[in-house]
N, C-alpha and C positions, 0 to 999 in steps of 0.2 A: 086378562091372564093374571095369573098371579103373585107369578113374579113380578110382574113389572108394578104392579101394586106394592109389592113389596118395596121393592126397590124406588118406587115416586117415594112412599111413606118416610123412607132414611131419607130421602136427599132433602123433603122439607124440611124435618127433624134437623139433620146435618145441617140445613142453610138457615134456621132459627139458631140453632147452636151459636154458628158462625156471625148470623148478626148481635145476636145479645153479649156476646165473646167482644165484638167493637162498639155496643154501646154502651158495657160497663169494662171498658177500658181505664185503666189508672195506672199514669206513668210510675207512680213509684213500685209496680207489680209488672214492668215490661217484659220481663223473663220471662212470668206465668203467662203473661198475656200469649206471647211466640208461640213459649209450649203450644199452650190450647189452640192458636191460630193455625200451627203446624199441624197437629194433630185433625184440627178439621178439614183441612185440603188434604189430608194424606185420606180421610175415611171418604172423601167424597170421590177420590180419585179410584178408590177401591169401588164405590158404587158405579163409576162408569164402565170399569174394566167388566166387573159382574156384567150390567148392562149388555155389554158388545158379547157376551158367552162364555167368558174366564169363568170355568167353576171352581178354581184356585181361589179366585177374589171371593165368590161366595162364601167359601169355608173362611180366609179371613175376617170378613162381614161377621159370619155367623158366631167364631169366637172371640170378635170384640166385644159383641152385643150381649153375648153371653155372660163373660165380664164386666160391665158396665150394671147388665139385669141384676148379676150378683153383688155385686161392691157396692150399686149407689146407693143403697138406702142405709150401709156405716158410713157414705158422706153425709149423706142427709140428718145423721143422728149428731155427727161430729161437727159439722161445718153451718150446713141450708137450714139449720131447725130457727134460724135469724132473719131467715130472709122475707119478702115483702109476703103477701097472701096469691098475689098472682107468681109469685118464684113456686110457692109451694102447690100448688094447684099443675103449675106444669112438669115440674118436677115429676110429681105421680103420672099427670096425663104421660107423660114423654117415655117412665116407665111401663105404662102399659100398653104405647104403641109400639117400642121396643119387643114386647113379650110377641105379639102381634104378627109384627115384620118377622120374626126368629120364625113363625110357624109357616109362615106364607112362604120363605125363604125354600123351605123344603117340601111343601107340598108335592103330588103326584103331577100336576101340571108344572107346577115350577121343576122337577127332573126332568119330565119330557123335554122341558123347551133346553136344559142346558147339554140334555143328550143328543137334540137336533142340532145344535151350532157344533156338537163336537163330531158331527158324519161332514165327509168330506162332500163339494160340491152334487151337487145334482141326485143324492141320497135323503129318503125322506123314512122318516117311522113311518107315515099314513102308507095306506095299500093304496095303489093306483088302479085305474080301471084297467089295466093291461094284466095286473096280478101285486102280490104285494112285491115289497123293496128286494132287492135281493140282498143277497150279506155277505158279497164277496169280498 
């Protein structure tokens, strides 16, 4: 499926984020550190909720990412143009997995599947052999 493509694609993303976030830790940056520490447990917790069928949480996802597609490459110009050749090599990759995830996120199969968790019990989009769903 595609969504869930989607959604594995961020939570690596998210959980590279979150380790490279504690292995360029530096106490005298503790504050920034939080922030960013925070901020990755909050996106990763939006990818669960997405996950379980919240299409609130998707639209979050979606305009984080959107945000992030847009803004990082004036961090990149201001801040990352310093950093090692594998910082800059991910940097791009992680932008274009981003771009990626945004399309996956909304694909016709990824609506399908978040308009199935949003029918109550025992209601299905597919037709059954008995006839299709009914729409009471």
């Amino acid at each position: 499926m595609t969504i869930k493509f989607a959604l594995i694609l961020l939570a690596l993303e998210g959980g590279v984020a979150f380790v490279m976030d504690v292995v360029n830790f530096q106490l005298s940056h503790y504050v920034l550190f939080g922030s960013w520490l925070m901020l990755d447990i909050l996106f990763l917790v939006l990818l669960w909720c997405a996950f379980r069928g919240k299409n609130w949480a998707r639209w979050f996802i979606a305009v984080w990412t959107l945000f992030e597609v847009c803004f990082s490459p004036l961090a990149w110009v201001r801040f990352l143009h310093t950093s090692s050749t594998f910082g800059a090599v991910w940097f791009w990759f992680d932008w274009f997995l981003d771009i990626i995830a945004l399309f996956a996120l909304f694909h016709t199969s990824s609506n399908l599947w978040f308009r199935a968790h949003k029918l109550p019990p025992n209601k299905s989009l597919q037709a059954t052999a008995a006839g299709p769903a009914s729409c009471d």
